[in-house]
Backbone bond lengths (Angstrom), bond angles and torsions (degrees), N, CA, C in turn:
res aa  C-N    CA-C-N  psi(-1)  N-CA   C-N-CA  omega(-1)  CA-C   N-CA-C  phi
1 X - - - 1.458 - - 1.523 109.20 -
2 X 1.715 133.58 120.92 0.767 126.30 151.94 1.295 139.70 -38.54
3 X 1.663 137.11 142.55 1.376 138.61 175.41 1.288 108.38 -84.73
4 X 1.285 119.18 40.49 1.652 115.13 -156.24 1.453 82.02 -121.63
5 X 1.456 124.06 121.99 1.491 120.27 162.05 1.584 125.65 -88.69
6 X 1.228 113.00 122.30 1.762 141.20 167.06 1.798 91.25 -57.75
7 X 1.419 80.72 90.77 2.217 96.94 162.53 1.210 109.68 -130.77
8 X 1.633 115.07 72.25 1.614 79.22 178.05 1.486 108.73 -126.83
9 X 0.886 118.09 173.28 1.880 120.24 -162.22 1.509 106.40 -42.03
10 X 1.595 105.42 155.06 1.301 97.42 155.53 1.363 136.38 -73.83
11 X 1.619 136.11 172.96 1.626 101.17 -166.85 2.048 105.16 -73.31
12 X 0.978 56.44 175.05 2.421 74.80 -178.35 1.598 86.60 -75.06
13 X 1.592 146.57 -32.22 1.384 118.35 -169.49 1.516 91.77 -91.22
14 X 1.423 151.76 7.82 1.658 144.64 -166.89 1.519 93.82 -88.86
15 X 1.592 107.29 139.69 1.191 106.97 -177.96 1.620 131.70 -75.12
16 X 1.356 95.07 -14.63 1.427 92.03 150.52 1.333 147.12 -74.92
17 X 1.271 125.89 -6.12 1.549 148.91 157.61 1.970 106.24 -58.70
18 X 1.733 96.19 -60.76 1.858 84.82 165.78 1.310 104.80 67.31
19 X 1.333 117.08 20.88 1.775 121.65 -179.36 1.464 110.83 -85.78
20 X 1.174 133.50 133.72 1.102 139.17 161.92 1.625 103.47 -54.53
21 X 1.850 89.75 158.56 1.566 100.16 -167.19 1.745 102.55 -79.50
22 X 1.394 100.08 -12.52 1.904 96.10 175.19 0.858 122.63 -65.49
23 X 1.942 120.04 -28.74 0.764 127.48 174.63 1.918 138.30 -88.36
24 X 1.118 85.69 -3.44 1.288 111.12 -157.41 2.054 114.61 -59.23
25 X 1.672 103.10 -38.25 1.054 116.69 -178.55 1.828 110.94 -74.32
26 X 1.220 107.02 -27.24 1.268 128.50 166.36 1.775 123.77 -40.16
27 X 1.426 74.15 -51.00 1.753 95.26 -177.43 1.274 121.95 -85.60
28 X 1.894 103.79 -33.98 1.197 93.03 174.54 1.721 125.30 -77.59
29 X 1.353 102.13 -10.94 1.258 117.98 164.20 1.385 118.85 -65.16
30 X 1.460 113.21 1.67 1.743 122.10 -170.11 1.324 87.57 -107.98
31 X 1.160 131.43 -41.17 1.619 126.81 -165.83 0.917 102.33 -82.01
32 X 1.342 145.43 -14.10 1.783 142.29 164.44 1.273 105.17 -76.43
33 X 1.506 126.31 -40.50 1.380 134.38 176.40 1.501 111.37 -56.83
34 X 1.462 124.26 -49.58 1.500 132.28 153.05 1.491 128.98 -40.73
35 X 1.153 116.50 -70.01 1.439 134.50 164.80 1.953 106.36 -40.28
36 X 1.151 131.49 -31.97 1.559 175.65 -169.23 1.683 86.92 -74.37
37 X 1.574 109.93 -89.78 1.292 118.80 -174.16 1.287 119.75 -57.07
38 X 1.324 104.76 -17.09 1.506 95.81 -162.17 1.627 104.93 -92.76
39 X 1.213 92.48 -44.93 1.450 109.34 177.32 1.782 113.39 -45.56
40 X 1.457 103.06 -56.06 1.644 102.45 157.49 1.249 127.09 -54.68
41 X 1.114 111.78 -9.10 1.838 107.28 -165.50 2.008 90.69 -98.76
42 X 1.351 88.77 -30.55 1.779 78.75 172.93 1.602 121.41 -93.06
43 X 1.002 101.55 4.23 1.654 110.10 169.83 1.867 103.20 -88.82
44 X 1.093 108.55 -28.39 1.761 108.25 -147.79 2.135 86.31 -106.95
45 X 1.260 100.02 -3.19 1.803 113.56 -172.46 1.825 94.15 -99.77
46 X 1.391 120.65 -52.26 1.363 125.54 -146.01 1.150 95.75 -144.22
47 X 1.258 119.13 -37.54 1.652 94.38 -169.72 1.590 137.28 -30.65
48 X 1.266 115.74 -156.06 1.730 143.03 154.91 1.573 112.98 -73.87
49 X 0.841 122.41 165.43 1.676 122.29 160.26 1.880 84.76 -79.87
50 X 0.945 119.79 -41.95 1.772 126.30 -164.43 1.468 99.14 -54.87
51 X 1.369 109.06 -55.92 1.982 125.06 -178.48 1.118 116.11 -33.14
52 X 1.751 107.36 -50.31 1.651 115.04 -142.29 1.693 88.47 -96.12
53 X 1.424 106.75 -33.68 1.341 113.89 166.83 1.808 138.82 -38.71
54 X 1.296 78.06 -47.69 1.457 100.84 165.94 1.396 121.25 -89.29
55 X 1.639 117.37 -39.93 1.540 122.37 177.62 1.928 88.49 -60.76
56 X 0.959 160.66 -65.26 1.180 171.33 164.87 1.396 125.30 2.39
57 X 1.801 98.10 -54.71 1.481 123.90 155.75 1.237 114.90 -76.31
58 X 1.674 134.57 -13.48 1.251 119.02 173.72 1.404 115.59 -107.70
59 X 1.227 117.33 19.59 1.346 131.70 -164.82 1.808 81.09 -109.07
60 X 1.015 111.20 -71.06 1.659 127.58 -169.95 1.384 91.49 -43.16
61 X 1.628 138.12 -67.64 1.259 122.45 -174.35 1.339 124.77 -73.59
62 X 0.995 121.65 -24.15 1.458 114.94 175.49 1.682 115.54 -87.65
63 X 1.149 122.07 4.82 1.547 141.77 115.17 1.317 132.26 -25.15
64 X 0.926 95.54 -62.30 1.598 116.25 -177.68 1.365 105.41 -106.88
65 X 1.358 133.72 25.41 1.337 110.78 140.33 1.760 102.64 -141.24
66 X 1.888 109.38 -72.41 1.918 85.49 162.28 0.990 162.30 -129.58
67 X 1.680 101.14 39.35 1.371 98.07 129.41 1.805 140.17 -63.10
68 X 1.278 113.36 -25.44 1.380 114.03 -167.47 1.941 104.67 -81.19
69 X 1.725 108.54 -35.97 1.271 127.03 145.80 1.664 103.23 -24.14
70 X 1.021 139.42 -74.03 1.382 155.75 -148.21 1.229 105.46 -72.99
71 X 1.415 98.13 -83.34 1.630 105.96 163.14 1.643 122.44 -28.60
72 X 1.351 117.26 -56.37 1.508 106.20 -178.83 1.376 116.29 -63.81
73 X 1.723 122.90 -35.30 1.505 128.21 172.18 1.620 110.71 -42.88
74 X 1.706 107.26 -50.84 1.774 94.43 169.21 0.966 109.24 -78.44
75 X 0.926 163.73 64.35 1.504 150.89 -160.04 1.632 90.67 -162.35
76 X 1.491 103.37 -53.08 1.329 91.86 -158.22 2.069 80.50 -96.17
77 X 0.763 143.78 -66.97 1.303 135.14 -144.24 1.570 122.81 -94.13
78 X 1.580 104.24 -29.49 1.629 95.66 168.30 1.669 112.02 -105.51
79 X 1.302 120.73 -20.92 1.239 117.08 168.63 1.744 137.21 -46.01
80 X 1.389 91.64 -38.48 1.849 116.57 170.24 1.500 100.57 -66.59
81 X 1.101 107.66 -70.08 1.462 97.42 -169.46 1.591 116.28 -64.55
82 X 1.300 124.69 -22.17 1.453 115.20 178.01 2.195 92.13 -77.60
83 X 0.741 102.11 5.95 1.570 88.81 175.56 1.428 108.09 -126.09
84 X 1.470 122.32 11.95 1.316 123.17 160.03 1.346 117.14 -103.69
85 X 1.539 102.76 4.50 1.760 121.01 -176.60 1.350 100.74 -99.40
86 X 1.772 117.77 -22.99 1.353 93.16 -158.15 1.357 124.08 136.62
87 X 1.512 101.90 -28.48 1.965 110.81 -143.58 1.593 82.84 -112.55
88 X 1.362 128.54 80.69 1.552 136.08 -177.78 1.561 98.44 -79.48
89 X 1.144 103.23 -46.26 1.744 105.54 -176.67 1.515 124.52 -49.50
90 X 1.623 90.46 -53.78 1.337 74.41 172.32 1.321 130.21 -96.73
91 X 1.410 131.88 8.84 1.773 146.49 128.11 1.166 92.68 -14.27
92 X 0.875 116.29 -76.08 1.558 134.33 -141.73 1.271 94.04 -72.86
93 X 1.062 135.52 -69.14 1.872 138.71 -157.20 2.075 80.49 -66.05
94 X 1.216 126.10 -62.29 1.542 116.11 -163.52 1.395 104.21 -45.41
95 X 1.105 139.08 -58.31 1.665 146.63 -172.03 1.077 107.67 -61.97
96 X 1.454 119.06 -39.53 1.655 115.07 169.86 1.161 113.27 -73.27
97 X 1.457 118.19 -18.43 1.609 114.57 172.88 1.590 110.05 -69.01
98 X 1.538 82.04 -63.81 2.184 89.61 -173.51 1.650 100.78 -43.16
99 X 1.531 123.70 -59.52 1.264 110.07 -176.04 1.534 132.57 -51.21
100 X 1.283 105.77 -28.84 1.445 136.41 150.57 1.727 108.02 -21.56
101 X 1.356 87.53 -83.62 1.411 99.87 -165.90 1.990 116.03 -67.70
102 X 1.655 89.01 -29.43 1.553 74.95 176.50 1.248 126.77 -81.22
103 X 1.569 110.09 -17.19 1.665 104.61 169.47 1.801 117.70 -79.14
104 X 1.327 96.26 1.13 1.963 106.55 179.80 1.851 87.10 -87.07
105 X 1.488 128.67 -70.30 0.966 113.94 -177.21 1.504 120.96 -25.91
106 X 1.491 124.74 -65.29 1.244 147.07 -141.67 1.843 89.77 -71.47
107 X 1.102 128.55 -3.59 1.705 129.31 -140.02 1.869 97.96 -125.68
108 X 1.947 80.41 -29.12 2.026 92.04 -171.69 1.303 103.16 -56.04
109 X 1.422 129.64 138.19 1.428 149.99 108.11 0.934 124.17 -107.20
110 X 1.797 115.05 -164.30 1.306 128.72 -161.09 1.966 119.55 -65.08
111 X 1.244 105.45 11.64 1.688 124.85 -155.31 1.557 77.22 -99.12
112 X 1.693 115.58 107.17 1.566 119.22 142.16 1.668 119.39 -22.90
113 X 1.536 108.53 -49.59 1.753 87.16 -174.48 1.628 121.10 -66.44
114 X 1.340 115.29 -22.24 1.345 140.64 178.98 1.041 120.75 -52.50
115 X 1.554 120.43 -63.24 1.754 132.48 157.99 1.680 101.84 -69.23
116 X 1.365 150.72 -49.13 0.989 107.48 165.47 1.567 139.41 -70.28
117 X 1.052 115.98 -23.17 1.607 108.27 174.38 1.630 97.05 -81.29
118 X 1.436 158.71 19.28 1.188 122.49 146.00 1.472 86.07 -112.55
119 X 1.021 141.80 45.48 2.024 143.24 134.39 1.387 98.64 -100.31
120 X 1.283 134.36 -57.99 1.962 98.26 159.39 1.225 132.09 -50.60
121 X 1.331 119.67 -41.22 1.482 121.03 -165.34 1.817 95.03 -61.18
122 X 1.345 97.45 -36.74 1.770 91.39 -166.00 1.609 97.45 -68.50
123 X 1.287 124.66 -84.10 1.550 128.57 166.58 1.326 109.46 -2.96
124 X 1.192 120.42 -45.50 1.707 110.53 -175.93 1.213 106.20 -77.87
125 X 1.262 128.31 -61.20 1.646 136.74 159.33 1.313 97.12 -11.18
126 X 1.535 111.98 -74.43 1.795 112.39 -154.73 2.070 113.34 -60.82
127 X 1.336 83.72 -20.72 1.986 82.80 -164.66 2.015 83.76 -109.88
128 X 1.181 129.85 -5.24 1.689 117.21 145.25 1.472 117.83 -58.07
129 X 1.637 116.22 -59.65 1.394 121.39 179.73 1.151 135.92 -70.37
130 X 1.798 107.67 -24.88 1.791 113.17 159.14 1.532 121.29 -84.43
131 X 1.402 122.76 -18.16 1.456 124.25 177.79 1.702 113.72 -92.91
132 X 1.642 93.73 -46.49 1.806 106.08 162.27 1.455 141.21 -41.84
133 X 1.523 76.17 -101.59 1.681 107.95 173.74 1.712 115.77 -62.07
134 X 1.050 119.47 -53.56 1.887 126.03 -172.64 1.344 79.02 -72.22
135 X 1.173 152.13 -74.89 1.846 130.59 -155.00 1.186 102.89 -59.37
136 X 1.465 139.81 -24.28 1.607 133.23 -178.77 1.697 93.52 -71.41
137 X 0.956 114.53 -56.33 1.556 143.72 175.28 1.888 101.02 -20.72
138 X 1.117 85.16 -63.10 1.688 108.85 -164.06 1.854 89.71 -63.60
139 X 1.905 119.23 -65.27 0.657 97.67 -152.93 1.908 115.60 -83.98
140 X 0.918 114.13 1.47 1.563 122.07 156.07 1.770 110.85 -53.82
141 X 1.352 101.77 -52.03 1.514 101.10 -173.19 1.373 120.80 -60.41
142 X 1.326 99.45 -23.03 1.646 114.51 170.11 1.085 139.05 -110.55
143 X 1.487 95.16 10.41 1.491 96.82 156.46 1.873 121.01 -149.91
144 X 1.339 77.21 51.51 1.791 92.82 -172.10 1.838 113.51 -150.91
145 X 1.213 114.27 106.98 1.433 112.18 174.05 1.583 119.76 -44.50
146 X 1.303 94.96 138.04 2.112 86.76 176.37 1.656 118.27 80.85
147 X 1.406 112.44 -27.18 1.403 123.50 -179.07 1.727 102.04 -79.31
148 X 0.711 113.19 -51.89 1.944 100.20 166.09 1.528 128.16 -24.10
149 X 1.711 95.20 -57.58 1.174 108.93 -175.96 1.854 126.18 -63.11
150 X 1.692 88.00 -32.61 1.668 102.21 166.76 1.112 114.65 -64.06
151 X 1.351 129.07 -33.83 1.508 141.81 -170.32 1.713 99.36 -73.86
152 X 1.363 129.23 -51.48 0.800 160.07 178.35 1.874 107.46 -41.19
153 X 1.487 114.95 -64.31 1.256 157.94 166.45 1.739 96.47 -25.52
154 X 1.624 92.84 -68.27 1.860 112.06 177.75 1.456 102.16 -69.14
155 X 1.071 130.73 -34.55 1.286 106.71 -176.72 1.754 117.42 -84.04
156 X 1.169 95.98 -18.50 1.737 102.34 152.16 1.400 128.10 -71.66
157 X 0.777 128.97 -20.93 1.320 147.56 -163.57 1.275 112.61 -107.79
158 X 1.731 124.93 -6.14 1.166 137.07 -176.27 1.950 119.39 -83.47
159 X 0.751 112.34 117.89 1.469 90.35 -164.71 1.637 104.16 -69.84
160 X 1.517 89.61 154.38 1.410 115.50 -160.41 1.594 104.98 -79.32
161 X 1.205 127.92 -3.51 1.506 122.38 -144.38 1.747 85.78 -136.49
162 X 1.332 120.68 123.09 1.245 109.18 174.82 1.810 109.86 -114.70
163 X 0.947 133.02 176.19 1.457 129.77 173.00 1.957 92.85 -120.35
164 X 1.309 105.85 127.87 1.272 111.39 162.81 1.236 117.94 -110.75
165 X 1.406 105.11 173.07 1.780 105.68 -163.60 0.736 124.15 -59.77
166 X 1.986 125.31 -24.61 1.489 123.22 167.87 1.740 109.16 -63.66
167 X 1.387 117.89 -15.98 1.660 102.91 167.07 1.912 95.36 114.42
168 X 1.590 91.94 -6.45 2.024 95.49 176.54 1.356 113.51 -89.53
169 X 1.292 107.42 164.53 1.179 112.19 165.41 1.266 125.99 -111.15
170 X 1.231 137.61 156.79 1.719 125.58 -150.02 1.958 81.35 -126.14
């Protein structure tokens, strides 16, 4: 049995999440990102030299296509508006995250510490932006005319096609 602990969000439709439907594709794109980390963290814990090898290369591409997909959707559509609200801080900490993470990607090889520290870096990212950022998110949307629709905007703008940890697409 791995020492690797299974944390990952509850789903985005459980009523305790309370996510708007703009947001919703967002998130579920966070629980692949989880499922993602975790899965690396038990390759880079137990694996093969072969595993981590490969978890390594799938970390790097799904980097480079969606996550970076993801990343630009806040970037371009909920990021502006949380900084036309006000909320610079956490602008600021998200971009330092994404940039974060893409120069950790760019760094991954076959070196266990490598795939696991960018499967934390991501995990922290994911439970910053669903506990953080999406509740700032939420409460702008509800209490601001026109701000729905921006929210709304990103969740269009989200790509439709996710890669999950088994490597499918749903």
């Amino acid at each position: 049995m791995s020492d690797v602990k299974d944390d990952r969000l509850p789903s985005p439709h459980d009523a305790a999440m309370k996510r708007s439907l703009a947001l919703i594709q967002l998130s579920r794109e966070h629980q692949h990102a989880l499922a993602l980390a975790l899965a690396a963290k038990r390759a880079a814990v137990s694996g093969s030299a072969d595993e981590v090898t490969a978890m390594a290369a799938r970390l790097r591409a799904t980097m480079a296509g969606e996550l970076e997909t993801h990343f630009r959707c806040e970037e371009s559509n909920l990021l502006p508006l949380l900084a036309a609200a006000g909320h610079s801080g956490l602008v600021s900490r998200t971009l330092a995250e994404h940039r974060l993470l893409r120069q950790s990607a760019a760094l991954i090889g076959p070196q266990r510490g490598r795939v696991l520290a960018f499967a934390e870096l991501l995990q922290a990212h994911v439970r910053f932006e669903e506990r953080e950022l999406f509740q700032v998110c939420e409460e702008q949307a509800r209490s601001r005319d026109g701000v729905a629709a921006t929210v709304v905007a990103a969740d269009q703008a989200a790509p439709a096609a996710v890669v999950r940890a088994s490597g499918s697409r749903e």
